[in-house]
FIDRENZA-219767 format. One line per field, with one value per residue (C-alpha): residue number from 1; residue in one letter; x, y, z. Coordinates in nm, 4 decimals. Example, Ala and Ser with C-alpha at 12.3 -4.5 7.8 and 13.67 -1.06 7.14 Angstrom:
<atoms>
k [1_2]
r [a_s]
east [1.2300_1.3670]
north [-0.4500_-0.1060]
up [0.7800_0.7140]
</atoms>
This chain:
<atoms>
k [1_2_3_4_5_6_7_8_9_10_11_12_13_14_15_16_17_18_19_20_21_22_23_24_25_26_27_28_29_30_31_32_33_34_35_36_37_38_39_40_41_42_43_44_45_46_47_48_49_50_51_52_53_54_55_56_57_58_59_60_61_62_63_64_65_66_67_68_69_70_71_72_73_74_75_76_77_78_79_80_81_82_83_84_85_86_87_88_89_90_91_92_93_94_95_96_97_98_99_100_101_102_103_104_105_106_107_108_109_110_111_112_113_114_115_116_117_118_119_120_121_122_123_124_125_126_127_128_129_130_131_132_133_134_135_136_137_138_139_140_141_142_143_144_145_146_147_148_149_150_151_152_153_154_155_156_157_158_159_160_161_162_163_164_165_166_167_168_169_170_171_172_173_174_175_176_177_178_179_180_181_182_183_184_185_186_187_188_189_190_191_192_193_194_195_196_197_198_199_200_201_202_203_204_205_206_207_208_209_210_211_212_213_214_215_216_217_218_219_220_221_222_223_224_225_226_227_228_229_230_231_232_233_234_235_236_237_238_239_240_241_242_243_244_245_246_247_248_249_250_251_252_253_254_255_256_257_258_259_260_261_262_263_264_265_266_267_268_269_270_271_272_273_274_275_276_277_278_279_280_281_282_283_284_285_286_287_288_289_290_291_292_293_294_295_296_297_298_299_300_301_302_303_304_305_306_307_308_309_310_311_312_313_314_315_316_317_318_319_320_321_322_323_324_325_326_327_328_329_330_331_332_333_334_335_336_337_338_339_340_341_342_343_344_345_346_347_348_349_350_351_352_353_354_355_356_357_358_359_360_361_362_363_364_365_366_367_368_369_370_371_372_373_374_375_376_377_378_379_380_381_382_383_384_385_386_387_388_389_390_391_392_393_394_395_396_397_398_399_400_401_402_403_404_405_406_407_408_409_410_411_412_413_414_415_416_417_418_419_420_421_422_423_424_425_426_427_428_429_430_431_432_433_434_435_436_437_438_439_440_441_442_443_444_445_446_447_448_449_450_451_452_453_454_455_456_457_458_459_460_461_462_463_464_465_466_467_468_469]
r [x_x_x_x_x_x_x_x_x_x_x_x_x_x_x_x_x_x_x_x_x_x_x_x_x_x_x_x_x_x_x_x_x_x_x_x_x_x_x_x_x_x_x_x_x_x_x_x_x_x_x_x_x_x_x_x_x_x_x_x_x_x_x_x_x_x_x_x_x_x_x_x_x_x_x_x_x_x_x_x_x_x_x_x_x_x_x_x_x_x_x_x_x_x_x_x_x_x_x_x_x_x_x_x_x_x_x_x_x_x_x_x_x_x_x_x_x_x_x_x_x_x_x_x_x_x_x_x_x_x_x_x_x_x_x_x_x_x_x_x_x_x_x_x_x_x_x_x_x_x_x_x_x_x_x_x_x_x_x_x_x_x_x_x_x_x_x_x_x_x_x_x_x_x_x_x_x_x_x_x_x_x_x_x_x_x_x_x_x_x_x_x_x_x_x_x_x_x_x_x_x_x_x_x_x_x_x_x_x_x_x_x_x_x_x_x_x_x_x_x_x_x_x_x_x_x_x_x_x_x_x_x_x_x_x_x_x_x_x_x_x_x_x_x_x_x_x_x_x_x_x_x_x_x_x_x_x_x_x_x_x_x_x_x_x_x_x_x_x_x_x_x_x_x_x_x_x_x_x_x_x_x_x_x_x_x_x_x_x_x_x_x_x_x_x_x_x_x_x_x_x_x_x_x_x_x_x_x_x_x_x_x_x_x_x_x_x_x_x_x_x_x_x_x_x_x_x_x_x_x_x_x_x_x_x_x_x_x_x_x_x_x_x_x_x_x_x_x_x_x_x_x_x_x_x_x_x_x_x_x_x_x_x_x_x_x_x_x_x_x_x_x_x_x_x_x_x_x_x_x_x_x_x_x_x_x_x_x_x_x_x_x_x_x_x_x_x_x_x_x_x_x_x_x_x_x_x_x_x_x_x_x_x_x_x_x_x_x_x_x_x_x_x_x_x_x_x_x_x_x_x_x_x_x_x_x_x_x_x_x_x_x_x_x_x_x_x_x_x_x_x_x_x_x_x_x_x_x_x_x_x_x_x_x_x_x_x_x_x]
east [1.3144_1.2758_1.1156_1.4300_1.6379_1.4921_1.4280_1.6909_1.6758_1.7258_1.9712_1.8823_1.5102_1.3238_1.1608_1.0431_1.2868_0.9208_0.5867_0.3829_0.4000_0.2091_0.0925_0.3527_0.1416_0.3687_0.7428_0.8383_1.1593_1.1200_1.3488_1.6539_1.5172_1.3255_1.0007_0.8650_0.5231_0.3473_0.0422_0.1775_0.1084_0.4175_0.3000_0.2349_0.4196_0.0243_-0.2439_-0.4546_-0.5798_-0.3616_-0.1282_0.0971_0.4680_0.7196_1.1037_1.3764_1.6397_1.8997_1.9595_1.6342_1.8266_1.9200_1.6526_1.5742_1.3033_1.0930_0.8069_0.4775_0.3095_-0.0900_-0.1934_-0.6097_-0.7071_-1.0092_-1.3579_-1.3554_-1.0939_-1.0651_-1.1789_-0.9891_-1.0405_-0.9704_-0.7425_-0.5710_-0.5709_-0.3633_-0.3179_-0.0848_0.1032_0.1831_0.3815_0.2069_0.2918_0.5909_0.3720_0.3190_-0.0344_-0.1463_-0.4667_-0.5818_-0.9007_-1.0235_-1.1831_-1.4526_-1.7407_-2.0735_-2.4350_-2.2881_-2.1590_-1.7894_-1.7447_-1.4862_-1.4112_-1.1320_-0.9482_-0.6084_-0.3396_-0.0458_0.2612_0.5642_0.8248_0.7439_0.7356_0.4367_0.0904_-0.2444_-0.5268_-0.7912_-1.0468_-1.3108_-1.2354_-1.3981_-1.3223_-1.4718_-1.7895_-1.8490_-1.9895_-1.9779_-1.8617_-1.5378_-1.4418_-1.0379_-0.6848_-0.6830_-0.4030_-0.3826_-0.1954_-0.2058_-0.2679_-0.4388_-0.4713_-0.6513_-0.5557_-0.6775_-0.7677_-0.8555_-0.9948_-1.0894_-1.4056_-1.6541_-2.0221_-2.1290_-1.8352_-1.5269_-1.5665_-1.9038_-1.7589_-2.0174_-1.8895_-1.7110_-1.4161_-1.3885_-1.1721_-1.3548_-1.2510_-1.2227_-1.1175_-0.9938_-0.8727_-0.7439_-0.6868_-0.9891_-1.2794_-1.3282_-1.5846_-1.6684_-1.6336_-1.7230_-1.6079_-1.3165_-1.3145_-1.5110_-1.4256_-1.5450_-1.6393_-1.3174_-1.0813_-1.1477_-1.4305_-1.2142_-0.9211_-0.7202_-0.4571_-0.5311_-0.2375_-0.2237_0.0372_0.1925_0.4536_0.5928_0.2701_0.0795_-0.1893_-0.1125_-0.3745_-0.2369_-0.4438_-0.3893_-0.7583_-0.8980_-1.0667_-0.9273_-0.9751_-0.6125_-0.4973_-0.2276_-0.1881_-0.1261_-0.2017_-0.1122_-0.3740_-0.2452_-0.4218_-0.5535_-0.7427_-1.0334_-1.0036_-1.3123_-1.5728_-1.4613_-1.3389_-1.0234_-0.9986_-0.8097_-0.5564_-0.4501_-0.3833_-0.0838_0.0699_0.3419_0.5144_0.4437_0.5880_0.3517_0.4737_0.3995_0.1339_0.0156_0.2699_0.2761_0.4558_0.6492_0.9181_1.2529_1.4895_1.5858_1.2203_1.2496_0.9375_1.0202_0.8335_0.7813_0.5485_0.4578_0.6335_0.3420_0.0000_-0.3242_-0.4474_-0.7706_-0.5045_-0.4508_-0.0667_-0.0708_-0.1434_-0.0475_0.1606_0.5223_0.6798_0.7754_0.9634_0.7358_0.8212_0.9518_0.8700_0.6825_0.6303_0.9037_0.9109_1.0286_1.3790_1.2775_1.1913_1.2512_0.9772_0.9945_0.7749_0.7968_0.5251_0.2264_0.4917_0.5550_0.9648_1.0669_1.4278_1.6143_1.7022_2.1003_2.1953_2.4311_2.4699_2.6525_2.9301_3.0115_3.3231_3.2581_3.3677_3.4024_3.2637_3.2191_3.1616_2.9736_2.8347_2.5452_2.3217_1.9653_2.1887_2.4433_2.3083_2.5524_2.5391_2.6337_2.7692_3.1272_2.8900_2.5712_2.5006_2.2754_2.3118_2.3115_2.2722_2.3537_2.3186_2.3593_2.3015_2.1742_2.2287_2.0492_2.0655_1.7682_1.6784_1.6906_1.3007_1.3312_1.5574_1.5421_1.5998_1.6721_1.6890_1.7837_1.8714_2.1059_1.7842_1.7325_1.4296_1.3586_1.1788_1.2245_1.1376_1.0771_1.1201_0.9189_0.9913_0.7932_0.4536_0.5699_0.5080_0.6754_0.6188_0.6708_0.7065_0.6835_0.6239_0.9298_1.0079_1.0320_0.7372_0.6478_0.5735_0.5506_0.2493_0.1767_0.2357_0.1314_0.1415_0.1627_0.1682_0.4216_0.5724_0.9350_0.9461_1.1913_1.4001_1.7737_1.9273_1.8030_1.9305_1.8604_1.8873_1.8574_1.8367_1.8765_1.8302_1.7487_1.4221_1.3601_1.4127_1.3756_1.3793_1.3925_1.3763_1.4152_1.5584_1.2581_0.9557_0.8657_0.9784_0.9170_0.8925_0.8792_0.9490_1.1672_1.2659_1.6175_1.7259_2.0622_1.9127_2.2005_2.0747_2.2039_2.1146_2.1395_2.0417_1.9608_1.9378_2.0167_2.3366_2.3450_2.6301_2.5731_2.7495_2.6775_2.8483_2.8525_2.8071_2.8556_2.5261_2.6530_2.8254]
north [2.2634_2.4055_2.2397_2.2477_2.1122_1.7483_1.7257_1.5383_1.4676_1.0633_0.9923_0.6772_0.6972_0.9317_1.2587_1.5255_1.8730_2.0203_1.9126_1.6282_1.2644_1.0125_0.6617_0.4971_0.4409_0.3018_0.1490_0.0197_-0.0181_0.1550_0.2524_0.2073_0.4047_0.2855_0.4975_0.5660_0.7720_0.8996_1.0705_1.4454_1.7735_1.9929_2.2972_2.2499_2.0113_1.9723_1.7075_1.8820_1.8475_1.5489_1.5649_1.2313_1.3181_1.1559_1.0693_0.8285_0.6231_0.3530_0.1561_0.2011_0.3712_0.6976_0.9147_1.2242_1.4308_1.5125_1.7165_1.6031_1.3782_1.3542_1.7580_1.7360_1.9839_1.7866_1.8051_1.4747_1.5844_1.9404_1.9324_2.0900_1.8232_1.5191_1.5439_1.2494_0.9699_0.6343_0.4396_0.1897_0.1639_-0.1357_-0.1455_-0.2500_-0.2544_-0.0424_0.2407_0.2923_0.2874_0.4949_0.3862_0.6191_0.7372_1.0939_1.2770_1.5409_1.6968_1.6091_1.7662_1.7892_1.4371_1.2967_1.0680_0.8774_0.7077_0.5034_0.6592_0.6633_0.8077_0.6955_0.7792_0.6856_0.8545_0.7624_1.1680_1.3175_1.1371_1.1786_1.1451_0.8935_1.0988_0.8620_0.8900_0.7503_0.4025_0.2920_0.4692_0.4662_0.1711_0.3206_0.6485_0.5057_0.3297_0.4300_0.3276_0.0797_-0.1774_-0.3529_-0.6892_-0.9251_-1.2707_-1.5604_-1.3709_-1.0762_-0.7851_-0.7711_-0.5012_-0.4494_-0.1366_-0.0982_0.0031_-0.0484_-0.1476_0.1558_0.4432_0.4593_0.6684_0.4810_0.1576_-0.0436_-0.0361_-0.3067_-0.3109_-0.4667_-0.5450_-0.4948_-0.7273_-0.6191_-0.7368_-0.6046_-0.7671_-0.4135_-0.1666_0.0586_-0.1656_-0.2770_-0.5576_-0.6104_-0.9121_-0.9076_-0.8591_-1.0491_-0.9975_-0.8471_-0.7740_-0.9536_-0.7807_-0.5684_-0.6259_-0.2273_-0.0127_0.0361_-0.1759_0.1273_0.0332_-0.2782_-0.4978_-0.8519_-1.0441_-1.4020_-1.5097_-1.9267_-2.0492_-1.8353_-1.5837_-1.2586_-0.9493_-0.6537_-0.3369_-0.0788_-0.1337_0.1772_0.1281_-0.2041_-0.2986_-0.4786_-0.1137_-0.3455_-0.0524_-0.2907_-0.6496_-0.9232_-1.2223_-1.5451_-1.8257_-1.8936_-1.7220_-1.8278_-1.5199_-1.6579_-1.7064_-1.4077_-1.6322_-1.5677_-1.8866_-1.7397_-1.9017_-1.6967_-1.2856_-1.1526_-0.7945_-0.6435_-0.4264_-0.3525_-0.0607_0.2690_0.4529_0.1891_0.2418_0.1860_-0.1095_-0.1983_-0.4478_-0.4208_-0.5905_-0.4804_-0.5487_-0.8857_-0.9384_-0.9390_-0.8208_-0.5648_-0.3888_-0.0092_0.1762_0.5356_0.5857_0.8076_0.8016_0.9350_1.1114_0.8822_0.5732_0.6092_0.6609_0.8919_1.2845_1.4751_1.4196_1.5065_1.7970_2.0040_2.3631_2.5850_2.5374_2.2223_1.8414_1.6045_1.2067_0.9672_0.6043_0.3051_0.1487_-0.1247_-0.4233_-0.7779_-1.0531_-1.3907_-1.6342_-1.9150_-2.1298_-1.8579_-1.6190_-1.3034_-1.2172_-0.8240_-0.7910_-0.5015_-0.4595_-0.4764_-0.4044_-0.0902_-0.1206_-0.4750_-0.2843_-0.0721_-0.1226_-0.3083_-0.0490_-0.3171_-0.6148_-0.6368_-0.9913_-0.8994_-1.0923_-0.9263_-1.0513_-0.9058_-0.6644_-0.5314_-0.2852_-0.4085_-0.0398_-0.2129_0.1632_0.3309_0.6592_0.7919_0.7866_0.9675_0.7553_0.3628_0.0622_-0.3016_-0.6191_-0.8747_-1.1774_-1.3171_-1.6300_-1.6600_-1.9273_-2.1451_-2.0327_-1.6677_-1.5519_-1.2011_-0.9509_-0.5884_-0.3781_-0.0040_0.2819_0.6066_0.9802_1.2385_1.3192_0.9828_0.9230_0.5709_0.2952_-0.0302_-0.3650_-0.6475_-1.0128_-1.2411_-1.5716_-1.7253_-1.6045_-1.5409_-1.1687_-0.9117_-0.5655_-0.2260_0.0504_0.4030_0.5241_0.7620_0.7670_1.1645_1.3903_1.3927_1.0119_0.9345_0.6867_0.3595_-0.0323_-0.2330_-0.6346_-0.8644_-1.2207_-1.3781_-1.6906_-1.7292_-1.8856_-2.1960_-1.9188_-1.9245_-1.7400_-1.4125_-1.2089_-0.8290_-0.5646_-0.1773_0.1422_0.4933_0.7279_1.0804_1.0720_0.7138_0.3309_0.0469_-0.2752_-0.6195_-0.9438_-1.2853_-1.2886_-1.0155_-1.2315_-0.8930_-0.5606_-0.2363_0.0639_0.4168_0.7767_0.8946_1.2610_1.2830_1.6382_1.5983_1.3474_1.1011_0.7664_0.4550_0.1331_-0.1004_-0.4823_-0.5919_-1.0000_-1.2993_-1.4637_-1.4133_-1.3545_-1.0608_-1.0761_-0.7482_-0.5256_-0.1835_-0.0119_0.3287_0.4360_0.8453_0.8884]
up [0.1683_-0.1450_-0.4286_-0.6891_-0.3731_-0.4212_-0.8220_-0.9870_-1.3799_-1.4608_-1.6878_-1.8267_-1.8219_-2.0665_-1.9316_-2.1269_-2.1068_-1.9504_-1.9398_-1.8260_-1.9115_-1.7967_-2.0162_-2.2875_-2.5593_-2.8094_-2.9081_-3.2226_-3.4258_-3.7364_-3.9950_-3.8126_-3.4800_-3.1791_-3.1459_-2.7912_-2.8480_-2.4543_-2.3773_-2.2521_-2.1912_-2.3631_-2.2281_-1.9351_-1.5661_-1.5062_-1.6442_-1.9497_-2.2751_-2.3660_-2.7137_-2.7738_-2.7506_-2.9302_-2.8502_-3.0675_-2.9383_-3.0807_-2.7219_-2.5436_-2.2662_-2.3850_-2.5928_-2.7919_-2.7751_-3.0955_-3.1302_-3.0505_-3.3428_-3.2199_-3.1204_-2.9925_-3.3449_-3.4422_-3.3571_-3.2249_-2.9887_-2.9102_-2.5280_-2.2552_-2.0048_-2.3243_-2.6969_-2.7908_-2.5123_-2.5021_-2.7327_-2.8996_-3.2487_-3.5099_-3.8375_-4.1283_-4.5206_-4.4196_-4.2188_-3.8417_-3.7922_-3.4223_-3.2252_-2.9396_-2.7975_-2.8837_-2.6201_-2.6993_-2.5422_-2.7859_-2.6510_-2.2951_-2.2531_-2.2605_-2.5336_-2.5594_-2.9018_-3.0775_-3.3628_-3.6410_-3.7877_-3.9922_-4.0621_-4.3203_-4.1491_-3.7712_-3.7129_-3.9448_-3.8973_-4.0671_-3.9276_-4.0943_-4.2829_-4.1693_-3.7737_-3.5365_-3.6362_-3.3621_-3.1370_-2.7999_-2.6143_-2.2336_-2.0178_-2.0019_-2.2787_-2.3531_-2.4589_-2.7230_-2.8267_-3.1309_-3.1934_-3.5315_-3.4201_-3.6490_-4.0013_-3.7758_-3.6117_-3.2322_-3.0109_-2.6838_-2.5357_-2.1530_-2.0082_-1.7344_-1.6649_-1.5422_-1.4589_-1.3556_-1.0539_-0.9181_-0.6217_-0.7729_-1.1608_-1.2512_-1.4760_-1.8472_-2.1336_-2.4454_-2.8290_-3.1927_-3.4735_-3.8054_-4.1147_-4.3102_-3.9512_-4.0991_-4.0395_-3.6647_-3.5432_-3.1937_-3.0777_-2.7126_-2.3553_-2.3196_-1.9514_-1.6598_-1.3250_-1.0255_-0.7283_-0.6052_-0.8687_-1.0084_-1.1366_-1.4529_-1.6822_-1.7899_-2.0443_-2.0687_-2.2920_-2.4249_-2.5149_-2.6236_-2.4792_-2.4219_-2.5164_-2.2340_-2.3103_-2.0489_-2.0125_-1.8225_-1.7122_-1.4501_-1.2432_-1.0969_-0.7841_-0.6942_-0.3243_-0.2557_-0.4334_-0.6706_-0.9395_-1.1983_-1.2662_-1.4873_-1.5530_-1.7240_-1.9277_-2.2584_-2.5282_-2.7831_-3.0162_-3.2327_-2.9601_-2.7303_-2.4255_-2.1858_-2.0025_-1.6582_-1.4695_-1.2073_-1.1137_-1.0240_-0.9738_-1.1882_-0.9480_-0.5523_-0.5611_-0.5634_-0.8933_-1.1867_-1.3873_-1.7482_-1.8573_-2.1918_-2.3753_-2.6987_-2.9562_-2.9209_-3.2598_-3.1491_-3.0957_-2.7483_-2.5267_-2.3465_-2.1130_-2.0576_-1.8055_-1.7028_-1.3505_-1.1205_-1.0145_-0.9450_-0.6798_-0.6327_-0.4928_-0.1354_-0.1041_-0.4005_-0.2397_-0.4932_-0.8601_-0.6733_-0.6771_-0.9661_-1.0263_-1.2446_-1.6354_-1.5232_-1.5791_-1.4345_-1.4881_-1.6187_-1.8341_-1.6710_-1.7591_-1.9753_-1.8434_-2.0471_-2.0497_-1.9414_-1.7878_-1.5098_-1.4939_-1.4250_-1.3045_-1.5267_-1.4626_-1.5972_-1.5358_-1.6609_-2.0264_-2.0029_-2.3003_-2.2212_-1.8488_-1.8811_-2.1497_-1.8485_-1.6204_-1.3297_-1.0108_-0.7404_-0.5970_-0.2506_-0.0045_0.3507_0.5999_0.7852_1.0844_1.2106_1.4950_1.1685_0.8554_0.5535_0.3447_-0.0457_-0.1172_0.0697_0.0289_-0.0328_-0.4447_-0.6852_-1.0101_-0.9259_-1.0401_-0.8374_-0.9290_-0.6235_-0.4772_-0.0878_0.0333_0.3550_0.6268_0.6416_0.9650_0.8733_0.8412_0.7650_0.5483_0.4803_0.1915_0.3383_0.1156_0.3047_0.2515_0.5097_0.6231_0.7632_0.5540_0.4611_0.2860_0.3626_0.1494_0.3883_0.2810_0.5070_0.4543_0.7580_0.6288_0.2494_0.2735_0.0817_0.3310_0.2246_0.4305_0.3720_0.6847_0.7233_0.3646_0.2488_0.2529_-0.0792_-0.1097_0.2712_0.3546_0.5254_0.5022_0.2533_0.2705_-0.0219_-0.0829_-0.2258_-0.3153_-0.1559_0.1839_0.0361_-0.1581_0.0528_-0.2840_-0.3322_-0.6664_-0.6743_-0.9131_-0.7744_-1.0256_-0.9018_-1.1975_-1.0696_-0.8769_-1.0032_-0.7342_-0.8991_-0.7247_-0.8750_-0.6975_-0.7283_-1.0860_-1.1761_-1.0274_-0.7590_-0.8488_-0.6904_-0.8333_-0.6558_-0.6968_-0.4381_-0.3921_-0.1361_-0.0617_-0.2551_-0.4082_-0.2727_-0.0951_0.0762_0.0713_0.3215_0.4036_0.7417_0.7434_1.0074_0.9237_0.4751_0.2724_0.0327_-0.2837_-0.5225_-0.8150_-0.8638_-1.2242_-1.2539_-1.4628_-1.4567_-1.7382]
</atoms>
C-alpha cells in the first residue's frame, strides 16, 4: 500500500495545508474571529524547532490558515531541538497577551523558560523586551496557562522533580501569580505526582466550571498509560493547596493529547486537543504516515464542557452539524449472533448520533469500526465488570496494537447515547452523553469504514448527518 493510498484530509477539523502540528496552545474570540494558535513546524511533516501557527474561524468547525505568529528568532529561543513551546493566550485591556516556554541551549544545558508577546490585531505579536518573565525552576519545566481568577491572574506551568525521561521523577504542576501579566510570583507546587501517575504534567490546564475546580495534564510516563487525565476538587489559590477529589481520564482512545479548555462567544467551555502521540507511549510506533511535503497532526472537533457530579462530560460542539439535513433514521434490533452495520455502505465523512437501549440481561455490546480490508477496532462495553475494552488488535498497520482495559462506571446504564465523527483520518467516539470518549487516528485504504454494533437483544435508534459538504 502506498502511503498517499490511506491519507485522507478532514474536513471539519483543522490541519495545516503541510507541516506538523501537535499541542493547541490557544483559542479566543477576538475582534469578531475565533483565534486557534498550535505549536507547529511549517516547514517541515516532522517534529523540529517549534514556531506557533495560527488559523481563524467564525464556527469553530471550519478554519483558515494564517501565517505563523511566534517564529523561534530570539536568543532565548533559537535551538534546533526547542523555539517557541506551548503555551496559552488571554485578552486583556483589548490585547491578546501569548504565554509559552522558550527553548534555548545556555552553557550546554536545555533551559526551558516562560515568556510573552502581545498582539492588537490577533496576527502581529511582540515579543516582551524584558523576556524571560519567568526562569527556570527544573529540566522540564514547560507550557504555561494563564487564567484571571480572584483580582489575580493564575498560571500553571508543568514540571517534574527530577526529569522527564528518568521512571523515578515524579510529575508536578507548578503556581504563579500576577497582578499586571509582566510580573510573575511563584506561589508553589500546586500538585505532585504520586508514585505512577507520570514522570511529567505536560500541558497542564485549570479550569472552573459548576462550582468544581478541574486540573488537566497529559502525564508522561504514567503506568495505567491514560494519555490524559482530568483531576477534580477544590482550590486555595492563596495558600497553594489543590484539595483532590478524585482522577479520571479524558479520552481512552490512543490519539488525544494536550486538551485545553477555552471560552467560546456564548462563553461556553469548549474543549480542544492535539489528535497524535509520542513515540515513548506503548501503542504509539511511529507519528503515522505522511506523503513528503505533506501534513501531519490534526485538532480535535471541539468538545463542550459539562460536569456530573465528579464526572467531566465533552460532547461535540453542534453548532453547524445540527443545521444540516437529517439523511435518514434508521430502527434495528440486533442480538450477540447479528452485526447491525448503522451505514447502507462504507463512508468516508460521518457523523451519527444514536441511541441503545439494551435488555437488562444483556452484559456486553460492541462498537466495530471496519475497512474493505477487514481491519478493525472494536469498543467493548462490559457491563458485568464495568469495563470499557478497546481493541486494536487487527486495527490497520499504522495504529495496530493491543488491548487496553478501563474502568468505568456503567453497569446500571440500559440507555446508551452515542455520537461517532469520521472526518478524514480522524474517529471520534462519544459515550454515554460524553462521560467516555475515544479518540483515534485511523488510516483505511480508501479511507471508507463501517460501523457496526454487535449487542444481546437492544434496539438501536441513530441519525445520519452528512458532514461532506
Amino acid at each position: 500500500m502506498s502511503i498517499k493510498e490511506c491519507i485522507f484530509r478532514p474536513k471539519n477539523h483543522f490541519a495545516l495545508k503541510k507541516g506538523w502540528i501537535n499541542d493547541p496552545n490557544g483559542l479566543v474570540w477576538f475582534q469578531g474571529k475565533y483565534h486557534l494558535y498550535f505549536q507547529c513546524n511549517p516547514y517541515s511533516n516532522n517534529w523540529d524547532k517549534m514556531h506557533w501557527g495560527h488559523a481563524t474561524s467564525n464556527d469553530l468547525i471550519h478554519w483558515d490558515e494564517c501565517p505563523p505568529v511566534l517564529i523561534p528568532d530570539e536568543v532565548y529561543e533559537d535551538y534546533d531541538k526547542g523555539g517557541c513551546f506551548s503555551g496559552s493566550v488571554v485578552v486583556s485591556d483589548n490585547k491578546i497577551y501569548a504565554f509559552y516556554t522558550a527553548v534555548a541551549l545556555v552553557d550546554g544545558v536545555v533551559l526551558q523558560r516562560q515568556c510573552m508577546a502581545y498582539s492588537n490585531d490577533g496576527y502581529n505579536f511582540t515579543k516582551y523586551e524584558k523576556n524571560p518573565v519567568i526562569e527556570s525552576i527544573g529540566i522540564d519545566f514547560r507550557d504555561p496557562k494563564v487564567i484571571f481568577y480572584d483580582g489575580y491572574w493564575q498560571m500553571v506551568v508543568g514540571g517534574s522533580d527530577g526529569a522527564a525521561c528518568d521512571l523515578k521523577s515524579h510529575g508536578r504542576i507548578y503556581l504563579f501569580h500576577s497582578k499586571d501579566l509582566f510580573n510573575w510570583t511563584y506561589s508553589g507546587i500546586l500538585y505532585e505526582a504520586k508514585d505512577g501517575e507520570g514522570t511529567m504534567f505536560e500541558c497542564p490546564d485549570i479550569f472552573e466550571i459548576d462550582g468544581k475546580w478541574v486540573i488537566t495534564a497529559s502525564p508522561m510516563n504514567r503506568t495505567d498509560f491514560l494519555p490524559t487525565i482530568y483531576m477534580v476538587g477544590d482550590i486555595n489559590f492563596k495558600n497553594c493547596i489543590f484539595y483532590h477529589d478524585c482522577t479520571k481520564t479524558l479520552d481512552f482512545g490512543p490519539h488525544y493529547y494536550a486538551s485545553q479548555v477555552y471560552k467560546d462567544k456564548f462563553d461556553r467551555a469548549v474543549s480542544m486537543a492535539w489528535i497524535g502521540g509520542w513515540e515513548w507511549m506503548p501503542w504509539i510506533k511511529d507519528h503515522g504516515p505522511s506523503a513528503e511535503n505533506g501534513y501531519r497532526g490534526i485538532m480535535s472537533y471541539p468538545r463542550l464542557i459539562d460536569m456530573d457530579g465528579n464526572n467531566l462530560k465533552m460532547q461535540p460542539y453542534r453548532q453547524d452539524l445540527e443545521e444540516k439535513s437529517i439523511e435518514y433514521s434508521h430502527k434495528s434490533k440486533v442480538s450477540d449472533r447479528v452485526i447491525c452495520n448503522l451505514l447502507d455502505e462504507m463512508c468516508d465523512y460521518i457523523y451519527i448520533q444514536g441511541n441503545i437501549k439494551r435488555d437488562k440481561n444483556s452484559t456486553e455490546l460492541n462498537f466495530i469500526i471496519f475497512d474493505s480490508e477487514e481491519n478493525k477496532i472494536i469498543i467493548k462495553l462490559d457491563f458485568l465488570f464495568g469495563n470499557i475494552i478497546t481493541d486494536f488488535s487487527e486495527a490497520d498497520e499504522h495504529i495496530k496494537s493491543g488491548i487496553r482495559i478501563y474502568k468505568a462506571d456503567i453497569q446500571e446504564n440500559l440507555d446508551i447515547n452515542f455520537d461517532i465523527i469520521k472526518d478524514g483520518n480522524v474517529l471520534e467516539v462519544y459515550l454515554f452523553e460524553g462521560k467516555y470518549n475515544f479518540t483515534s487516528m485511523i488510516y483505511p485504504r480508501d479511507g471508507k469504514i463501517g460501523i457496526g454494533i454487535k449487542a444481546k437483544d437492544a434496539l438501536v435508534t441513530y441519525k445520519f448527518n452528512n458532514i461532506s459538504e
